[in-house]
N, C-alpha and C positions, 0 to 999 in steps of 0.2 A: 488800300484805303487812302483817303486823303491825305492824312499825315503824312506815312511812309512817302508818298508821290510827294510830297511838298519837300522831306526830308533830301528825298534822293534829286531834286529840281533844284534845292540848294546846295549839295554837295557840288552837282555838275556846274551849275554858276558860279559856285567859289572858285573851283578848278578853273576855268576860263577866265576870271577876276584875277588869280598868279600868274596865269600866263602873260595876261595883262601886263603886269607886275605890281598890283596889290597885294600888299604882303599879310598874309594868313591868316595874323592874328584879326585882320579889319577884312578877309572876305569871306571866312565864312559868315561871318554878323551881315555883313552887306549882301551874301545869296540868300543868307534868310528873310531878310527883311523884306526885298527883292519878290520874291518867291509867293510870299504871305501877302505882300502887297495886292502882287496881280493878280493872286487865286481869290484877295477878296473881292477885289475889282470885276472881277467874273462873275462873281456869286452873286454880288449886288445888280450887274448886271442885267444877267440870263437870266438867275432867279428869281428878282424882285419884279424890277425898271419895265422891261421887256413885257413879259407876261402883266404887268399892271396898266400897258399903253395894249395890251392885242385886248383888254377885258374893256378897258374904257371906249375902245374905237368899234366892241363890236358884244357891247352889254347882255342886249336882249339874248342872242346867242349863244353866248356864253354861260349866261344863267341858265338858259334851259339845257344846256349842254351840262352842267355840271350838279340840276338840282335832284336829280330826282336821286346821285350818285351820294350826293350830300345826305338826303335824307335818310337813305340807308344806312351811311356809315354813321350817323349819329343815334340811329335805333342799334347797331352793334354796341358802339360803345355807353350807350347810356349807362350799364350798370356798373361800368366801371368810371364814370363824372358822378355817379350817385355814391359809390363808396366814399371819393374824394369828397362828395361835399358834408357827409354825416359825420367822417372822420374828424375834417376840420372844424365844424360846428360840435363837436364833443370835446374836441384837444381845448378849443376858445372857450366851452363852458369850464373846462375843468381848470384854464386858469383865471377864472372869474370876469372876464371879459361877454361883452355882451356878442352875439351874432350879428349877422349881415341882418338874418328876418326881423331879430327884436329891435335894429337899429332904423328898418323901416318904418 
C-alpha cells in the first residue's frame, strides 16, 4: 500500500540523510516529510492537474468517452445515495432540525 511504500521511502531516505551526516533524530522526520511531500506532489499532479488539462483540451471527447460509464455506475449505486439520503434526513428530523427539502 501506500503507506507502507511511503514508510519504507522514508526509512531509505533517512539512511542516506546519516550517511550525509544528519543526525537521526532530525532524518528520519526530514525522510518523512520528504517522502509525503513528493508522493503528494504526485498525486496532485497525475491525479488531479494532468487529467483536468487532458479533459479541458479535449471536452467533447471525453464526455462521451466517459458518459455512458457514468450513467451506469450511478444506476448501481443509486440505492445505496438513497439509503444515505433517507438516513440523514431521519437522523436531522429526529434532532429537530429541519431537512435540505423543507429548507427549499
Amino acid at each position: 500500500t501506500g503507506v507502507f511504500g511511503g514508510a519504507t521511502l522514508a526509512e531509505d531516505l533517512a539512511a542516506v540523510l546519516e550517511i550525509i551526516g544528519i543526525p537521526v533524530q532530525y532524518s528520519e522526520t526530514i525522510g518523512v516529510v520528504v517522502v509525503v511531500a513528493v508522493i503528494t506532489y504526485l498525486s496532485l499532479v497525475i491525479g488531479e492537474l494532468v487529467p483536468k488539462n487532458v479533459a479541458l483540451q479535449n471536452a467533447e471527447r471525453v464526455a462521451m468517452a466517459v458518459a455512458l460509464l457514468m450513467y451506469r455506475l450511478s444506476r448501481i449505486v443509486y440505492p445505496f445515495v438513497w439509503l444515505l439520503s433517507v438516513s440523514t434526513q431521519l437522523i436531522t428530523r429526529f434532532l429537530g432540525l429541519k431537512t435540505t427539502q423543507e429548507t427549499s
